[in-house]
C-alpha positions, -999 to +999 in steps of 0.1 A: +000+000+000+015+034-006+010+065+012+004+100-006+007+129+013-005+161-002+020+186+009-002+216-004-030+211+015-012+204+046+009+242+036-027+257+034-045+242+064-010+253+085-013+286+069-053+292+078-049+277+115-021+302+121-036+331+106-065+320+128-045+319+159-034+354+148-067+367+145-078+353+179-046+371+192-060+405+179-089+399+193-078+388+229-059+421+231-085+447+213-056+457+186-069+465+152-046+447+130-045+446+086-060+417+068-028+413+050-005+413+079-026+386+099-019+363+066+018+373+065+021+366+098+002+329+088+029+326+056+058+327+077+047+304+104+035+279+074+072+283+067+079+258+091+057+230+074+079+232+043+110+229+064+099+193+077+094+188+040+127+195+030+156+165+040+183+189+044+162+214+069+139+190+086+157+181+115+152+218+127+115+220+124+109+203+153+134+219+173+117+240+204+140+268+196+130+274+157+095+271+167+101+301+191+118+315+162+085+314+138+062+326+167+085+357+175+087+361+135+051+360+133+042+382+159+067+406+147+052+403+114+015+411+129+018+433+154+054+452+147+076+461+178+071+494+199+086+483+233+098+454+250+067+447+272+047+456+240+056+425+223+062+404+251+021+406+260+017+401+220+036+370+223+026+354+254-010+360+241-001+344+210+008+316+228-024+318+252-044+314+221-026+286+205-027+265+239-061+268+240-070+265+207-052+231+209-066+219+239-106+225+226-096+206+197-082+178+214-109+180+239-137+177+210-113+147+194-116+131+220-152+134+228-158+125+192-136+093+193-126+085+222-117+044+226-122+036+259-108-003+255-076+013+239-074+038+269-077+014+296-053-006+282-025+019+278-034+036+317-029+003+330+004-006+312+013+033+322+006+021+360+017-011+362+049-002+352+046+035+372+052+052+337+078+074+322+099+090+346+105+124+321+064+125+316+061+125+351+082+153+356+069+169+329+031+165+344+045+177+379+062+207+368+038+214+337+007+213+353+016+244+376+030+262+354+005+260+326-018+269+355+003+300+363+006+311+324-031+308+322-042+328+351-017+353+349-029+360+304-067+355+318-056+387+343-039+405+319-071+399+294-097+412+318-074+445+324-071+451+286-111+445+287-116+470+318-089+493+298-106+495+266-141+496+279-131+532+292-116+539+259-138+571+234-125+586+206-119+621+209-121+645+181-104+681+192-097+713+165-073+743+173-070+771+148-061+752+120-050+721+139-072+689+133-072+658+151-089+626+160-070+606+191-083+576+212-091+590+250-088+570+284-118+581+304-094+588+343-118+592+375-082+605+387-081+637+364-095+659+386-072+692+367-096+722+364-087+756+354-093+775+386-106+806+376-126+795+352-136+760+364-129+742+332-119+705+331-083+693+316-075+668+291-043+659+286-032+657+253+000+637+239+019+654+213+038+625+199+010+611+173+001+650+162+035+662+165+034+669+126+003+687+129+011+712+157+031+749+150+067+743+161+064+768+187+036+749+203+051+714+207+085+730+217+062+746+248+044+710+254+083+694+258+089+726+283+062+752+300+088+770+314+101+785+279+072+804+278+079+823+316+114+831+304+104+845+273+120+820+249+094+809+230+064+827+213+032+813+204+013+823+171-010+851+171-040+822+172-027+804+199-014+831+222-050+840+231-063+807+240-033+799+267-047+793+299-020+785+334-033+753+351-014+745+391-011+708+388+007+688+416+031+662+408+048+639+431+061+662+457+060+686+430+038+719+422+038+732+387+017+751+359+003+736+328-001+754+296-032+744+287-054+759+253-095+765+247-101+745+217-124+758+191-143+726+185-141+690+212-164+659+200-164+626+222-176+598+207-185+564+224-210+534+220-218+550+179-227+585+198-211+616+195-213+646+218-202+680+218-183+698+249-185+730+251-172+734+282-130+720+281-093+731+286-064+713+261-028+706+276-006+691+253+026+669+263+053+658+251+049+622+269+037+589+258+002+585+279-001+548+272+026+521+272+013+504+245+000+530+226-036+524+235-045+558+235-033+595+231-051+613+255-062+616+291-106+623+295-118+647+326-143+624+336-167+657+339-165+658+302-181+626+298-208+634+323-216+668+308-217+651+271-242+627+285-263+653+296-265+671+264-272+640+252 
């Protein structure tokens, strides 16, 4: 009898699962990924199929170290690589999904075919001769520590979940300055202009940079250029600057912050309009990941919803 294996369709049912797994990945960790870089990402772990394939490269495909290889490549490939603790959730995740994955389809196999006779007989040949020392380590020390990985990802998922669930886009316009940013809604913002008694959001410079008069991000990377007189703001701006006290760790210090022309929050497919705001800009990343560009007054929120 001869055995014909169809190397194609094993290439394409490797690359789908993958880009699955991928796609579950994206999903685990709310990050809108490309089409086209989830299936990259499912090319190059296919990769390793045709490696096994291949007589002079097959003794590395199953070698634990280029598998790590293709995962890291993979996730590289999908996600990209802002910081260390950026990828390192990306991968773990990765890995999260692929463990699971594997053990609902065995778990379904199983349930589907499962040969009790053939069971029995291998358990008892396992016990009666107190099985394989290495397995038995392996099931000691695995069994924590898959625990461990699972609890710790499950965490780190419902965080992401609380995180983004206080996540609105923010639409803000100064003078001629245009931008949409994602907003974390912080009960802990409690910065109001006191004379006025207008609410603060912080704004990051670093994904408008581009967008903003030089003058203006110089001042968001140092307020005090503007008390010593080395920097001037454009006619259009000069007017709007507002002096915020904020308190730091041990610290007090003013803000420069700006009245906006124009502030729209939207959340759940509704938008509202807030009339009454404050803008200071900064030069630091808000979210370690990138999740989100600027900080939400939790009164704007409230006052949106009463408009509403």
């Amino acid at each position: 009898m001869r055995l014909v294996v169809y190397m194609d369709a094993i290439w394409l049912l490797n690359l789908l699962a993958d880009s699955l797994l991928l796609w579950l990945t994206s999903i685990a960790l709310k990050r809108k990924v490309r089409l086209f870089r989830i299936l990259l990402g499912g090319l190059i772990g296919s990769g390793i199929i045709i490696m096994g394939f291949t007589s002079s490269l097959s003794r590395f495909a199953g070698n634990p170290f280029m598998k790590l290889a293709f995962s890291v490549a993979m996730v590289f490939a999908v996600f990209g690589y802002k910081r260390w603790r950026y990828f390192f959730s990306n991968l773990l995740t990765f890995y999260f999904a692929t463990f699971l994955m594997g053990g609902i389809l065995i778990g379904v196999h199983y349930f589907l075919s499962f040969h009790f006779q053939m069971e029995v007989n291998a358990l008892l040949a396992s016990t009666r001769g107190f099985g394989d020392p290495v397995s038995w380590t392996f099931i000691v020390i695995g069994i924590p520590a898959a625990w461990v990985f699972s609890k710790n990802r499950i965490k780190g998922i419902e965080a992401a979940q609380i995180k983004y669930d206080q996540l609105v886009e923010v639409h803000i316009r100064i003078e001629d300055c245009d931008f949409t940013l994602k907003g974390l809604v912080d009960s802990g913002n409690q910065l109001y202009d006191p004379l006025t008694q207008l609410p603060v959001m912080v704004v990051s410079i670093v994904p408008i940079r581009e967008k903003l008069p030089e003058e203006v991000a110089a001042l968001a990377e140092d307020a005090d250029r503007l008390m010593e007189g080395k920097t001037v703001l454009p006619d259009g701006w000069a007017g709007r600057v507002r002096l915020v006290p904020a308190k730091t760790v041990g610290k007090q210090s003013l803000l420069v912050a700006y009245k906006p022309d124009d502030v729209r929050i939207t959340s759940n497919h509704k938008t509202w309009n807030v009339k009454k705001a404050l803008i200071s800009l900064s030069a630091q990343h808000l979210s370690g990941d990138d999740a989100f560009g600027c900080i939400v007054h939790p009164k704007m929120i409230a006052e949106a919803a009463q408009s509403a």
